[in-house]
C-alpha positions in Angstrom: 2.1 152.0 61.9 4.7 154.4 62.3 8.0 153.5 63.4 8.1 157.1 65.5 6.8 157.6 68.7 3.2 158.6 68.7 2.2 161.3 70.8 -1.5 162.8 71.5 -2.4 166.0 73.0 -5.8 167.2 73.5 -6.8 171.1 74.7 -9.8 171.3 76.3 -11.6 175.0 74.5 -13.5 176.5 77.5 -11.1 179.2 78.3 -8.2 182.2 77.5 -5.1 180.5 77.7 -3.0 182.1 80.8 0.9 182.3 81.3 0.8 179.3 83.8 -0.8 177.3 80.7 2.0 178.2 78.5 4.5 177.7 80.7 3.6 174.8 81.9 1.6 173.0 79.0 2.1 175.0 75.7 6.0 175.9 75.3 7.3 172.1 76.7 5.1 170.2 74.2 5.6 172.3 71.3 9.3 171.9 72.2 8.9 168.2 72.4 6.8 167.9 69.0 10.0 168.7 67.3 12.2 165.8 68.4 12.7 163.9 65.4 11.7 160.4 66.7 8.4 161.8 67.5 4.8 162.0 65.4 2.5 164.5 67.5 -1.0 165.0 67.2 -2.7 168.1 68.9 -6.2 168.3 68.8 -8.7 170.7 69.9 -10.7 169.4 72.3 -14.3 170.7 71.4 -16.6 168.1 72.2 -15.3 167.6 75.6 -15.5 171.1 75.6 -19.4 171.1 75.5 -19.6 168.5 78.8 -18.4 171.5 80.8 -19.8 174.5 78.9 -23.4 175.6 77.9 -22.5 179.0 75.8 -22.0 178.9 72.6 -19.9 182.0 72.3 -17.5 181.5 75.1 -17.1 177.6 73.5 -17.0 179.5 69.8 -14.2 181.9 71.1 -12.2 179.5 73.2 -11.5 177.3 69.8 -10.2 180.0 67.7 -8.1 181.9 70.8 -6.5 178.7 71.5 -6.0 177.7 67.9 -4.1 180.8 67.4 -2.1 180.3 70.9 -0.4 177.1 69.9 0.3 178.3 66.2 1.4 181.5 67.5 3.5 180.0 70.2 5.3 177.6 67.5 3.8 174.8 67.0 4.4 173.7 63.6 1.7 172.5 61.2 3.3 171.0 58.6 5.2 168.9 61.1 2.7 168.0 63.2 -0.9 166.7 62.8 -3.2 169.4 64.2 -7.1 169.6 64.2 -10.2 170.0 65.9 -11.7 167.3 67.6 -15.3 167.7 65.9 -14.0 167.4 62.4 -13.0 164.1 62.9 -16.6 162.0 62.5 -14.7 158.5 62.9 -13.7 159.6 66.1 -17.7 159.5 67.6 -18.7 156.4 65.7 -15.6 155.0 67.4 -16.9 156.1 70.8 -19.9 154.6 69.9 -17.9 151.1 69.5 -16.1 151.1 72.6 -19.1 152.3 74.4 -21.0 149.4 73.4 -17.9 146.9 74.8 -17.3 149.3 77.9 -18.9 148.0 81.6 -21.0 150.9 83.3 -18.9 149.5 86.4 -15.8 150.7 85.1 -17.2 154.2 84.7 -18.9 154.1 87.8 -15.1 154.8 89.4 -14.5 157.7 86.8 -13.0 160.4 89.2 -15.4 163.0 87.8 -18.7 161.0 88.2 -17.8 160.1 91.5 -16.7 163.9 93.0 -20.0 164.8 91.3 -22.0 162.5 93.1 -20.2 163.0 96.4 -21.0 166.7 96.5 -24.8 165.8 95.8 -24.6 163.4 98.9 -22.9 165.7 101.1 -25.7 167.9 100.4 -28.8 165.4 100.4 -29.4 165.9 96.7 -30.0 162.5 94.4 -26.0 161.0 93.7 -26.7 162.0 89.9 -28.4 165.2 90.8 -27.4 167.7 87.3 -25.3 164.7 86.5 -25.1 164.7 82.1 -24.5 161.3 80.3 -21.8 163.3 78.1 -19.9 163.7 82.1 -20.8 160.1 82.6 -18.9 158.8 79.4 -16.1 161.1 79.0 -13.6 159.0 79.7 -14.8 156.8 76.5 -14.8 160.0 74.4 -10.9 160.4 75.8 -10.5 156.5 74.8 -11.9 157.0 71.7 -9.5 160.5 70.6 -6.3 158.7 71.7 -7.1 154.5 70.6 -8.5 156.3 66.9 -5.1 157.3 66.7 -3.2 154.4 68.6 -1.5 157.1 70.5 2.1 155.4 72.4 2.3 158.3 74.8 0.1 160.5 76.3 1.4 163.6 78.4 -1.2 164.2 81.4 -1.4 165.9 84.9 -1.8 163.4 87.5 -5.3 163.8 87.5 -6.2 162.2 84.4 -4.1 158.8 84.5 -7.4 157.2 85.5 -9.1 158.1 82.3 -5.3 156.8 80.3 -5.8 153.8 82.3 -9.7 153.5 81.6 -9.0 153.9 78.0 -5.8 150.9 78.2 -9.0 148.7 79.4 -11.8 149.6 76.8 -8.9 149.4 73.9 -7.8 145.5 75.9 -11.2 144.3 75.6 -12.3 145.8 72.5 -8.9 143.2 70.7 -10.2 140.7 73.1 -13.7 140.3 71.9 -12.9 141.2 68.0 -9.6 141.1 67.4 -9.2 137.2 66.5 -5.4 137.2 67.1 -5.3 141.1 65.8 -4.2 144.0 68.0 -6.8 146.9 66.8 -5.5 149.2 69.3 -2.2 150.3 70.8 -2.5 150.0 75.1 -1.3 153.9 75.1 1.1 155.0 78.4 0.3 158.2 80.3 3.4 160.3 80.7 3.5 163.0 83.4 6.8 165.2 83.5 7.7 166.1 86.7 9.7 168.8 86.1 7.1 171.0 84.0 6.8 174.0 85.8 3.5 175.1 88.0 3.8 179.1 88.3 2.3 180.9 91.3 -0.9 183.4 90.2 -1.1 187.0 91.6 -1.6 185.8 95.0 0.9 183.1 95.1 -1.2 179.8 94.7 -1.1 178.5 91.6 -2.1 180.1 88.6 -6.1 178.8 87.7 -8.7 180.2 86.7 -10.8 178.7 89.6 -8.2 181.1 92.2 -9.1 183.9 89.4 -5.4 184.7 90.2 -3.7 183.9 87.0 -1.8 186.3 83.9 -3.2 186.9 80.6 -1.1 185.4 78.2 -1.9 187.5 75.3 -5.5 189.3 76.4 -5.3 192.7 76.9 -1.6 193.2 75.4 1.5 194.7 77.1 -0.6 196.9 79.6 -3.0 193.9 80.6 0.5 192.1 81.6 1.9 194.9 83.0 -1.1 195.6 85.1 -1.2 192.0 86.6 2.1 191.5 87.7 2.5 195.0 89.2 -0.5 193.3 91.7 1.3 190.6 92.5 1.2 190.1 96.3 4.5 190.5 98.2 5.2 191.1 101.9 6.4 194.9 103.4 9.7 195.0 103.1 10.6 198.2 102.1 13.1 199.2 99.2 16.6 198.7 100.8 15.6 196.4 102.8 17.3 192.6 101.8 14.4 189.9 100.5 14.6 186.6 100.0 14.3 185.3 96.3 13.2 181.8 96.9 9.8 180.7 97.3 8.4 183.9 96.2 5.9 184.5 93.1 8.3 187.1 91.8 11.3 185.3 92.0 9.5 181.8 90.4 8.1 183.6 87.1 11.3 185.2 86.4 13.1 182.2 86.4 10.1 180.4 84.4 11.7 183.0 81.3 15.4 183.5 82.5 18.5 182.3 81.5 20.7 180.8 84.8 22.8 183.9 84.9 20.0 186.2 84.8 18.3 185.1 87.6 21.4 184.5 89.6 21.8 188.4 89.4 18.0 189.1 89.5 18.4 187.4 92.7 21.2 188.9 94.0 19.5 192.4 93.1 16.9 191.5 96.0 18.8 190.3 98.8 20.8 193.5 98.3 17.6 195.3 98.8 15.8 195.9 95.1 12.6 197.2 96.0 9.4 194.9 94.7 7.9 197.8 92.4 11.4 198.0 90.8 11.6 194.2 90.8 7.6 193.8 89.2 9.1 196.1 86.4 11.9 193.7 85.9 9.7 190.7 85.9 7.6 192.4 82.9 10.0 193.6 80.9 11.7 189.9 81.0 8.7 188.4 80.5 7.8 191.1 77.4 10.7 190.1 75.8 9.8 186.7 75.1 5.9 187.3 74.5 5.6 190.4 72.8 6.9 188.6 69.2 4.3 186.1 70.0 1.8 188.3 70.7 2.7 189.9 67.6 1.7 187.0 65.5 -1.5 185.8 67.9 -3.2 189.0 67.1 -2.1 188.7 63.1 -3.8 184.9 63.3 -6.8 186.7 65.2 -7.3 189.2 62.5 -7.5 186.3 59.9 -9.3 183.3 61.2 -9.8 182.0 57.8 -6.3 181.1 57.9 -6.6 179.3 61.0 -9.5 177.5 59.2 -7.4 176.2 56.4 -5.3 175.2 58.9 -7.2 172.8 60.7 -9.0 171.5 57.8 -5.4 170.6 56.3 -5.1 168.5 60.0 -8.3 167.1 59.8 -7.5 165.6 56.2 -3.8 164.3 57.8 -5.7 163.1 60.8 -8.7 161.1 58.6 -6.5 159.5 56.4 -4.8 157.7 59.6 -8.6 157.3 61.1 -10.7 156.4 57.8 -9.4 153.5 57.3 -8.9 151.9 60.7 -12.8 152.4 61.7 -13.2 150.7 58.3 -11.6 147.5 59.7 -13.4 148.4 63.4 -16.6 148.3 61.2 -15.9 145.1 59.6 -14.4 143.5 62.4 -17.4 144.2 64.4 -19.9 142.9 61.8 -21.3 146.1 60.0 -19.6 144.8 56.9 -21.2 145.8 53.3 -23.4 143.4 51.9 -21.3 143.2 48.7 -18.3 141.3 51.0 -20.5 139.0 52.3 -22.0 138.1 48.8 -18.3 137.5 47.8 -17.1 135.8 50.4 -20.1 133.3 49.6 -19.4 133.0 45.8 -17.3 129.9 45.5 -13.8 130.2 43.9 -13.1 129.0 41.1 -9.9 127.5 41.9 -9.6 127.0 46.4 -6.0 125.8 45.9 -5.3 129.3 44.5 -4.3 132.1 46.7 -6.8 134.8 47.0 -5.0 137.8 45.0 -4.3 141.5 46.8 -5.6 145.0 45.3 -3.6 146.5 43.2 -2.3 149.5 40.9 -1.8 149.4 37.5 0.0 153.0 35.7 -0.3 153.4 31.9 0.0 155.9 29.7 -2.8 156.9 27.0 -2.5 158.2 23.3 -3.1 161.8 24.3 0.3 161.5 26.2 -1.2 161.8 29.5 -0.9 159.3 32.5 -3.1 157.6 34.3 -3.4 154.6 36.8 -6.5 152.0 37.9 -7.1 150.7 41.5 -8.7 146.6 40.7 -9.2 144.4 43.3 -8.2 140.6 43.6 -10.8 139.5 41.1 -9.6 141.6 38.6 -13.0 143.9 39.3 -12.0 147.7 38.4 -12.4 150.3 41.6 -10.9 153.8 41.0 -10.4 154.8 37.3 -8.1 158.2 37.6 -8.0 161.4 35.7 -4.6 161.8 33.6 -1.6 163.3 35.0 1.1 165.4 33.0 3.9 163.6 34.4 4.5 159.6 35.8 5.1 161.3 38.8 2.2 163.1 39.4 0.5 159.8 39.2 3.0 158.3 41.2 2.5 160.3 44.1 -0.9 160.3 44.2 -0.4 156.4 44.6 1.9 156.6 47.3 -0.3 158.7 49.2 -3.2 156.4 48.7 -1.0 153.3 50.1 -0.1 155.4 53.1 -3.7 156.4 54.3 -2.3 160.5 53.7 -4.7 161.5 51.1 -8.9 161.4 51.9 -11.1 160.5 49.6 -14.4 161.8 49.0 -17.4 161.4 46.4 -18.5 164.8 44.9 -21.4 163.9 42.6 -19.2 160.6 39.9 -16.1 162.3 40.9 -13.4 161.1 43.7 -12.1 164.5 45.3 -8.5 164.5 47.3 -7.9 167.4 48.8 -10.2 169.6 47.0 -9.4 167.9 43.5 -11.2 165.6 41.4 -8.9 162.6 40.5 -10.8 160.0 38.9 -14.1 158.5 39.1 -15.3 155.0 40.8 -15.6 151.4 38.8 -19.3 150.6 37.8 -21.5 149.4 40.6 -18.6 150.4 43.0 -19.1 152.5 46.3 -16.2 154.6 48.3 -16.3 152.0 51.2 -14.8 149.3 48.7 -12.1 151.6 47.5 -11.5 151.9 51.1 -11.8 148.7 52.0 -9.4 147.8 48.9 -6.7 150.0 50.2 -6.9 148.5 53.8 -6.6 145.2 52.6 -3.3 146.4 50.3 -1.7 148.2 52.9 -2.0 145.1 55.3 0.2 143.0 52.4 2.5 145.6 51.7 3.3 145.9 55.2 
């Protein structure tokens, strides 16, 4: 476990990011993913996507427009963990798990499920009346993307504590019931900042879709904003006449962008009588100045999705080597263990007064002046043979990432691919689950 702060953030892909959204949601925690005592992992909420929305193309477009919003907005992949939600399979077999140790009471109270069947009552349907299963256990889908990960800190509005909460009591019974004196899962703590900002929309509620009052972000360009804020509603003073800065829509998005002084003399402009089609223009060219660059590089990411692929595929790897081997100790600790452990654990020792040895690595170098290392486990039994490196370091590396959980490993025909590369080939009679296994086992004695 990291000694940093672990914080998760999921974005739900049903819609067009809006300016409220990056005010409020995308600029503070890509500003707070680069605190140095924090590890952040952003995820693309897709499958929860697909409780709320049945077309393929609006779910299909969503992914890759908000993709490119946070990258183009500054969030940093190499120093944080980002990826789509449905390229992580551990993360459904975990929901799976939890499901199976979750009470149908506890969902019963899910906010959602409840205001669902409420409406139907109101209106004499059935409760569960166009009611899915995939509503019904969302909040065990949110347990499972943020306990996979044992998440400390979880930034949420107010509305979805419950399901924080919900998923604090699936990950306190799941250690209960398997964890035999182990902790599996970190209890994670919803945060909610109180001072992120909620901007007004055109007609001064707050920006949602639902009002279909909000600001494109990037959509449309530098006419698409201009157009929206120029119909923002204001009242009928007349230009000359003095206005009131505070509390209006005008006045608020300015000083979402502005520096203090600038919207000290912004403000000063109206009460001396700045007239609202003169102040709209001043709202868009401050707000221009600080989206147009990003909107610059959002439509460059939209022109080369590919890139955006590689992208998340590199965060899926970074996010599966943290999730691999964790759902291999769920698995075991749960009793889906391979065969092979339970044949070993039945084969009597040889010696019971001595220790049961770890994994380990062994580095060498062969005649042909190239390096190598092997992966054997306790009984001496060979696991991973690799390829030869150039350099000790090469090998070294590789190692380190191995003992970490950063690298994935994968089985392309005899071959064990990381990253795209074949680096060495399995023991005989040996499967990837005992390499994995192996490599659980040695990071739990090396601390």
């Amino acid at each position: 476990m990291s000694a940093k702060t672990r914080v998760l953030t999921g974005i739900t892909t049903t819609g067009t990011p809006h300016l409220g959204n990056y005010v409020g949601a995308i600029r503070p925690a890509i500003a707070a993913s680069r605190a140095d005592d924090v590890e952040s992992f952003f995820f693309l909420a897709d499958y929860h996507a697909l409780i709320k929305c049945d077309d393929p193309a609006r779910i299909a477009r969503s992914r890759l427009e908000i993709a490119a919003t946070w990258l183009a907005a500054g969030l940093d992949p190499e120093r944080v963990v980002f990826y789509r939600q449905s390229d992580i399979p551990e993360i459904t077999e975990l929901t799976w798990l939890l499901t199976c140790v979750t009470a149908k009471g506890l969902m019963n109270r899910a906010h959602a499920y409840k205001a669902a069947t409420d409406a139907n009552q109101a209106i004499g349907q059935d409760p569960d009346a166009g009611v899915t299963m995939g509503l019904f256990c969302y909040p065990v889908l949110m347990a499972a993307d943020i306990l996979m990960f044992n998440a400390h800190k979880v930034p949420v509005g107010r509305d979805q504590v419950q399901h924080i909460e919900m998923a604090r009591d699936i990950g306190q019974r799941f250690n209960h019931l398997f964890g035999n004196g182990r902790e599996f899962f970190v209890l994670p703590e919803a945060v909610i900042d109180e001072a992120v900002a909620t901007l007004p929309g055109l007609d001064g509620r707050k920006m949602s879709k639902s009002y279909d009052n909000t600001i494109p972000l990037f959509e449309g360009g530098a006419k698409r904003l201009k157009e929206a804020i120029l119909r923002i509603v204001t009242d009928s003073r007349a230009p000359g006449e003095p206005k009131e800065p505070e509390g209006t829509a005008l006045f608020t998005l300015f000083q979402a962008f502005a520096e203090a002084d600038e919207s000290a003399a912004f403000a000063a402009d109206l009460r001396a009588g700045l007239a609202w089609g003169e102040a709209k223009q001043r709202l868009f060219e401050r707000i221009e100045r600080d989206i147009a660059p990003l909107r610059e590089k959002y439509d460059a990411l939209m022109a080369r999705p590919a890139d955006i692929e590689d992208i998340l595929q590199t965060g899926a790897a970074k996010a599966r080597a943290v999730a691999i081997p964790l759902l291999a100790e769920l698995r075991a600790a749960v009793g889906l263990r391979s065969f092979r452990d339970i044949a070993r654990a039945a084969t009597p020792a040889a010696d019971k007064t001595e220790a049961a040895k770890p994994p380990q690595f062994k580095q060498y170098r062969e005649r042909d002046g190239r390096f190598h290392f092997k992966l054997i486990d306790g009984e001496g039994r060979l696991l991973l043979q690799s390829a030869g490196f150039a350099a000790p370091r090469e090998a070294g590396q590789l190692i380190a990432r191995l003992k970490r959980g950063d690298a994935v490993l994968s089985l392309q025909g005899e071959a064990v691919h990381v990253d795209g590369a074949a680096i060495g080939e399995l023991g005989d009679g040996v499967h990837l689950d005992d390499v994995h296994a192996a490599l659980v086992a040695l990071a739990v004695v090396e601390g």
